[in-house]
N, C-alpha and C positions, 0 to 999 in steps of 0.2 A: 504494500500500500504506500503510497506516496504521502509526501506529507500536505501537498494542495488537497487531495481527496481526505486525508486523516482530518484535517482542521476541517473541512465542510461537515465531517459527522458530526464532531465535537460542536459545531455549533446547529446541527440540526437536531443534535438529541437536549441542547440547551435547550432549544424554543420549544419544544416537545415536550419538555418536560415541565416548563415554566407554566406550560397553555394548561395542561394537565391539573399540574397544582393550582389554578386561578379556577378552573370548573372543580377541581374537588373546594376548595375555599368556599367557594359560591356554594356548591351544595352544604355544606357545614352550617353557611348562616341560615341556610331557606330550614333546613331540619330543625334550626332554635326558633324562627321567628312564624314562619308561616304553615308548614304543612309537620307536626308532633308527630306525627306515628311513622318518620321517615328514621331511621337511625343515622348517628354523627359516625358508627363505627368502620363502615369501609371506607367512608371520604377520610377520613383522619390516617388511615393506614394506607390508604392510596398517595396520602400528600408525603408521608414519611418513603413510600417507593420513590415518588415523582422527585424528592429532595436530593436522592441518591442515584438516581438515571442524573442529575443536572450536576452533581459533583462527579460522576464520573466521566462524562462528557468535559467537565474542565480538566479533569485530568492526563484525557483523550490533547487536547487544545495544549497545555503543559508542553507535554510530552514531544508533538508537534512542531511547537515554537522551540525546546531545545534540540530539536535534530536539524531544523535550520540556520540556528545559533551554531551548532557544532560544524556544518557543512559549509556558512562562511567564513568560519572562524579557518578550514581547512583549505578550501579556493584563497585567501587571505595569505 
């Protein structure tokens, strides 16, 4: 994998993941405020997956940026 295509996942599992936790969020508040008999338990443990697809996706992006850093550092 190259590192142009590595940095594009990294950033498409961020937004992926951000969107994800924004609709469990959203369903979190609608379970307290509007509809009671919906439970907070799989959005809250959805947002705890969605927190860790988006850290690891920075990690992905990390990783990336130091194989570029290493590779001018090299061409240099």
């Amino acid at each position: 994998m190259d590192t142009i295509s590595a940095l594009h996942s990294g950033v498409s599992g961020i937004q992926s993941g951000l969107k994800s936790f924004n609709q469990n969020a959203d369903k979190v508040v609608k379970a307290g405020t509007t509809e009671p008999q919906n439970s907070v338990t799989d959005p809250l443990v959805n947002m705890i997956s969605d927190k860790q697809q988006v850290q690891a996706s920075a990690k992905v992006i990390q990783t990336s940026n130091n194989m570029i850093g290493s590779l001018l550092d090299i061409k240099v």
